[in-house]
TORVOMI-865815 format. One record per residue (C-alpha): x, y, z; residue in three letters. Coordinates in steps of 0.02 Angstrom, whole numbers, plus 32768, in hexadecimal, padded with zeros to 4 digits. Layout:
! residues N
XYZALA...
***
This chain:
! residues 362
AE8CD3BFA18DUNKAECDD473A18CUNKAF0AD4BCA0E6UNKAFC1D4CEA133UNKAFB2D40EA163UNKAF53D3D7A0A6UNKB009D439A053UNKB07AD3F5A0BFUNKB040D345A098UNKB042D3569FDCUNKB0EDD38F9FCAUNKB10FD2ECA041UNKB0C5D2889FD0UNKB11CD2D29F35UNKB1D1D2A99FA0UNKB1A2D1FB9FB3UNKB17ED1E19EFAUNKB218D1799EB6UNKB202D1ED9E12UNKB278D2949E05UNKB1F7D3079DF8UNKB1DAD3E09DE2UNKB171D46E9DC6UNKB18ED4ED9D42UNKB13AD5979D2AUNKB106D5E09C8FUNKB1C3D6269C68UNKB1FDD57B9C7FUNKB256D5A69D2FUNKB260D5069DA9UNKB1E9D5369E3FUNKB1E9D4869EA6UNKB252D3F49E89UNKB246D35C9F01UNKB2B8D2E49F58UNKB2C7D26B9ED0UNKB306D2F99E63UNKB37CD33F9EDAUNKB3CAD2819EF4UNKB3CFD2679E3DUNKB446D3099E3BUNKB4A9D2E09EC0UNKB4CCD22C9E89UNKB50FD26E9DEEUNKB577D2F99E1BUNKB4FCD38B9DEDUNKB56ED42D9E0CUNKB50ED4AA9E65UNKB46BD4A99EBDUNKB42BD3E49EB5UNKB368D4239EC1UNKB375D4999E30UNKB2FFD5079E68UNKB2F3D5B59E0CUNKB34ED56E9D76UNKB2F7D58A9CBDUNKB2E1D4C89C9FUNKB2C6D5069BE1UNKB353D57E9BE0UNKB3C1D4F09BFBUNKB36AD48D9B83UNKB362D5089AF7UNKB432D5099B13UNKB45ED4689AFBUNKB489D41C9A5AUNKB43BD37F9A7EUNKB3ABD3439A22UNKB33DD3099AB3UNKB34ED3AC9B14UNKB2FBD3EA9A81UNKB27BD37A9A7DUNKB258D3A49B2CUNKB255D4609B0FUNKB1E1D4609A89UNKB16ED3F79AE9UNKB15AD44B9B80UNKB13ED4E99B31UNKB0ACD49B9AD4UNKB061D4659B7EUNKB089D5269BCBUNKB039D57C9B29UNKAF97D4FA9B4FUNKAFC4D4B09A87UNKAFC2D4109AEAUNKAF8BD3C69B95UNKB01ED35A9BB1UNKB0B2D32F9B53UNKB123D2899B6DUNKB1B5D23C9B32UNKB24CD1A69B3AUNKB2FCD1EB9B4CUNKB3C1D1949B8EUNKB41BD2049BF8UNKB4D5D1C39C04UNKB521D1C89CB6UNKB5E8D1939CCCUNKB5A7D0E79D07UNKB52CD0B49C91UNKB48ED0E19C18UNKB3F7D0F99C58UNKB32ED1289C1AUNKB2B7D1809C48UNKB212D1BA9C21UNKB1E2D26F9C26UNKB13ED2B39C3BUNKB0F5D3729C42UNKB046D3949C98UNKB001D44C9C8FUNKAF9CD4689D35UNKAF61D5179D77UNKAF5DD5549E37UNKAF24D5FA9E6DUNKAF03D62B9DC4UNKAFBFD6049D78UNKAFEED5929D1AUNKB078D5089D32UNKB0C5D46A9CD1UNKB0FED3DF9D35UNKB196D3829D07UNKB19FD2C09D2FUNKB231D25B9CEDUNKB209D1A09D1BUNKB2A4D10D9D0EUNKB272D09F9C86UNKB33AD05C9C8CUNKB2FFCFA79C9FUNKB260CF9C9C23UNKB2CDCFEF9B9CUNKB362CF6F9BA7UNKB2DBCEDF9BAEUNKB298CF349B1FUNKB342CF3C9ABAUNKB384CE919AF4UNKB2DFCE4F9AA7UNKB2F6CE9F99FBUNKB3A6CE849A0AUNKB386CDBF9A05UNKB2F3CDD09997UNKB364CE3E990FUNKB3E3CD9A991AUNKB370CD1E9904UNKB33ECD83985DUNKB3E5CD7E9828UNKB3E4CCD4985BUNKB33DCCA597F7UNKB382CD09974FUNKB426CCBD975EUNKB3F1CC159765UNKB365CC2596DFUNKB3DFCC59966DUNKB48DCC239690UNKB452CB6D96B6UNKB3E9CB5E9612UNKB48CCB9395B2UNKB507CB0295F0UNKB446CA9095EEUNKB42DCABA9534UNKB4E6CA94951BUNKB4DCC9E29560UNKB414C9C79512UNKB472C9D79465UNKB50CC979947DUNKB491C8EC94BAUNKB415C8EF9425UNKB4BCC8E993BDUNKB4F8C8579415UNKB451C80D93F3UNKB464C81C9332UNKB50AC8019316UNKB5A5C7959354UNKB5F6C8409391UNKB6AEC84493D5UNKB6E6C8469493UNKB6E1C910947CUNKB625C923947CUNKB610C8C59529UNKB69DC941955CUNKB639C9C9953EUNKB5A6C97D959BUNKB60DC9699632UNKB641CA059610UNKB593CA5E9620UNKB544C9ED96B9UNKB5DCCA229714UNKB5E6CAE496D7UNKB510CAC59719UNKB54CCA7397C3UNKB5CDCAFD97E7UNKB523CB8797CBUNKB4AFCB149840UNKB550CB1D98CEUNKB574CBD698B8UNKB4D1CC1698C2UNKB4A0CB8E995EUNKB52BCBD7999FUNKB4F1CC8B9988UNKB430CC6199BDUNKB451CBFF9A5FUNKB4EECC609A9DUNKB49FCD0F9AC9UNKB4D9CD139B85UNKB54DCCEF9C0CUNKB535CC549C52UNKB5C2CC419CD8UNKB648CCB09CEDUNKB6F6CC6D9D30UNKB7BACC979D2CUNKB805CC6A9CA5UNKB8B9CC7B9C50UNKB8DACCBD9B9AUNKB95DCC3D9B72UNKB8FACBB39BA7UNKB851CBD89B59UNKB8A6CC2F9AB8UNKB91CCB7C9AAFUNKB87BCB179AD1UNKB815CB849A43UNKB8A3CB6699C0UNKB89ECAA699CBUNKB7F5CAAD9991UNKB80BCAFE98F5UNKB832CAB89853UNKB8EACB209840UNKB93DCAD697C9UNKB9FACB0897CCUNKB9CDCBB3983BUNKBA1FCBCB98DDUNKB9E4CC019987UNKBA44CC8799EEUNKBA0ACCB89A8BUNKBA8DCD549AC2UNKBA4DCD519B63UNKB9C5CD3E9BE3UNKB943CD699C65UNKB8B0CD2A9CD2UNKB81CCD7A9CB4UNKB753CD569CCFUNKB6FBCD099C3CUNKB670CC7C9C0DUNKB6E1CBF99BDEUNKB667CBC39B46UNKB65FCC639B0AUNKB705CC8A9B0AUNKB72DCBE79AB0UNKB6B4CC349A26UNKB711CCD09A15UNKB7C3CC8F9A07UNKB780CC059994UNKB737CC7E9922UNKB7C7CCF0992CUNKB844CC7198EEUNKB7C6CC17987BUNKB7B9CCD0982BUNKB863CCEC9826UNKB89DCC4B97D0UNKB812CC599754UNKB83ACD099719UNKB8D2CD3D9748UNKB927CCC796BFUNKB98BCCFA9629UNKB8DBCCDD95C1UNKB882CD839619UNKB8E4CDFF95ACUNKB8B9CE3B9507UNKB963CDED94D1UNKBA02CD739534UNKBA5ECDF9950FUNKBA01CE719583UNKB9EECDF395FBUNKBAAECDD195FBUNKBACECE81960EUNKBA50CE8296BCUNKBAA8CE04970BUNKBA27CD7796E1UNKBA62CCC696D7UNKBA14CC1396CCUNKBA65CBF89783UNKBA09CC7697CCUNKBA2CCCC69879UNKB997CCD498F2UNKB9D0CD2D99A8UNKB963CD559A39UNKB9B2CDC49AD3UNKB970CE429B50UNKB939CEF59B3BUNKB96CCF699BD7UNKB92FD0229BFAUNKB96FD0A09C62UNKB96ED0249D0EUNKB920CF959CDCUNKB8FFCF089C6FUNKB870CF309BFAUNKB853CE9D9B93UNKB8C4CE359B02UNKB8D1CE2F9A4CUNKB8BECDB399ABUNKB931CDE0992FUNKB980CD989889UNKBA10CDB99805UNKB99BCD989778UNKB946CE1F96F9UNKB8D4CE74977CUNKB82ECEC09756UNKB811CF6B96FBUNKB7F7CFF5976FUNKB74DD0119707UNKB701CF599726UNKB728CF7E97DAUNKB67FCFA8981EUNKB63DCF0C97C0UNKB699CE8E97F6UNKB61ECE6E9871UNKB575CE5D982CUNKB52BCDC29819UNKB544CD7F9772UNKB5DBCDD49745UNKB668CD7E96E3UNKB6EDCD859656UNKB6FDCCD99658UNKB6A7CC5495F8UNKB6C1CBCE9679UNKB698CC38970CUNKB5EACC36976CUNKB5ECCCF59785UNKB5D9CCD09844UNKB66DCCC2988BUNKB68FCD7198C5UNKB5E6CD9798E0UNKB5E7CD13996EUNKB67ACD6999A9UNKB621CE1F99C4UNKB594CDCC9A10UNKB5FECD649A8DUNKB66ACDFE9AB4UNKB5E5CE6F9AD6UNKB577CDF69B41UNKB607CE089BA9UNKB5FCCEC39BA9UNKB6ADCED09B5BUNKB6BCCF309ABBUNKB72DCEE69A1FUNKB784CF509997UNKB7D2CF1498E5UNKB87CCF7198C0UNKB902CF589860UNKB9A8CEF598ACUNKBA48CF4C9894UNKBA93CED0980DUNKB9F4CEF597ABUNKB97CCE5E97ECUNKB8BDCE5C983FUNKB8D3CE8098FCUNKB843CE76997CUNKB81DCECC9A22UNKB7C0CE979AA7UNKB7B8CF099B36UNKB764CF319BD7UNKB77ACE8B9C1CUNKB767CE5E9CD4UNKB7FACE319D3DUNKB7E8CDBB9DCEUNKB7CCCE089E71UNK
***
């Protein structure tokens, strides 16, 4: 095999390589870069020459602001300089239709005397969601395990003492209240966090209406003298069981702490609009051109702009009776259907919640 034939077939190989790959000199300046690369560029709208060749790969590093271009900077120069024989790490790169990995890794080789780094970036997209769907789950079943240790043995110890009292004395009808009381605060924990262990994907997606599911939803919570208005409608693609969860939770939330008792005084909570027959209205959200999802809102006292971000978590209440689940089974239903959900304030002063990016039947 000739030398001319032996070259020709190694930069065939590197173009079949699935891997964008180049060659830097010692100045940093892109020398080779091969198909893969150029196809990554022109995928993604690269301006200017997709193969990149004769472009300082560090000059554009050491401009950007971003962390990892840093990274990647200092690295390579190690491997140059000889500090280091090769030099690897993880990195996301955000493209307009989704988030991706990859792995870089720098090799220092020498031919004819000079020396050169080569530049592999490998697509580690699926490993690294695997990876963060795994902790994801395994951080909720933590919560899950911490909750229950300690929220159950509250409401347990509770019902333990009202028992041993009923044991020693003839006690009045109030201290088996309170033991009902505690076994059902316990079975509304066991529900709520089955609820968040089990129901971590989409099982079956189908069209479904917001009056009907929200209307559905509402008959299953304990209301009291609330009321349901549903300003107006749309079909859109959801898990029907999921769904149920979120409006559930929604209303169960907003009945439970939207009352008069959720302000420091009545007087405040007069003054915000908040009743005993609280309001509870669901309707659409619309962009530009398009429907973009609907929203939960209520008249009641609405949540501080500073508990916002907490609302959330697992865990997190103001109430006594609650389980401190309820609206963290709402994030994760919304976001295992890849919509996104936002707490806000109402205009008459009340909690209001967004859920957006739904789907729209085709």
């Amino acid at each position: 095999m000739s030398h001319a034939t032996s070259s020709s077939l190694a930069f065939s190989s590197l173009d079949a390589l699935p891997t964008q790959l180049a060659i830097l000199d010692e100045d940093g300046v892109i020398v080779y870069t091969n198909r893969a690369w150029q196809e990554f560029g022109n995928e993604h709208g690269y301006q200017g020459d997709s193969s990149s060749v004769g472009m300082n790969y560090l000059g554009v590093c050491d401009l950007s602001a971003d962390a990892d271009a840093t990274t990647a900077s200092e690295g390579i120069r190690a491997v140059i300089d000889g500090d280091r024989d090769e030099f690897s790490f993880e990195y996301p790169c955000e493209t307009p239709e989704e988030r991706l990995w990859f792995t870089m890794r720098a090799t220092r080789f020498t031919d004819d005397g000079e020396t050169y780094v080569q530049i592999a970036h490998l697509d580690i997209t699926d490993r690294k969601r695997a990876e963060l769907e795994a902790e994801e789950k395994a951080e909720r079943l933590r919560n899950l395990a911490r909750m229950l240790s300690h929220d159950l043995r509250n409401p347990l110890s509770v019902a333990v003492g009202y028992v041993e009292s009923l044991l020693d004395d003839v006690v009045a009808a109030d201290g088996l209240e309170q033991v009902a009381g505690a076994l059902d605060r316990m079975d509304d924990i066991i529900t709520d966090a089955l609820v968040l262990a089990r129901h971590d994907a989409v099982e079956e997606l189908s069209t479904v209406d917001l009056e009907t599911r929200a209307t559905a939803a509402w008959k299953h919570v304990d209301t009291g003298s609330a009321d349901l208005v549903v300003a107006d409608t749309v079909e859109f693609r959801a898990d029907p069981s999921l769904l149920g969860h979120v409006f559930e939770n929604l209303f169960r939330n907003a009945v439970e702490h939207g009352s008069t008792g959720s302000r420091d005084s009545p007087d405040d909570a007069v003054e915000h609009g908040a009743s005993d027959d609280l309001t509870v209205t669901v309707g659409v959200l619309c962009g530009d051109a398009d429907v973009t999802g609907f929203y939960v809102e209520d008249d009641g006292v609405g949540i501080p702009a500073e508990t916002r971000d907490e609302v959330f978590e697992a865990g997190y209440t103001t109430g006594e009776e609650g389980t401190g689940l309820g609206l963290s089974i709402v994030a994760q239903a919304v976001h295992t259907h890849d919509w996104d959900i936002d707490v806000t304030e109402a205009e008459n002063g009340g909690a209001r919640f967004e859920i957006t990016g739904v789907e729209r039947p085709a």
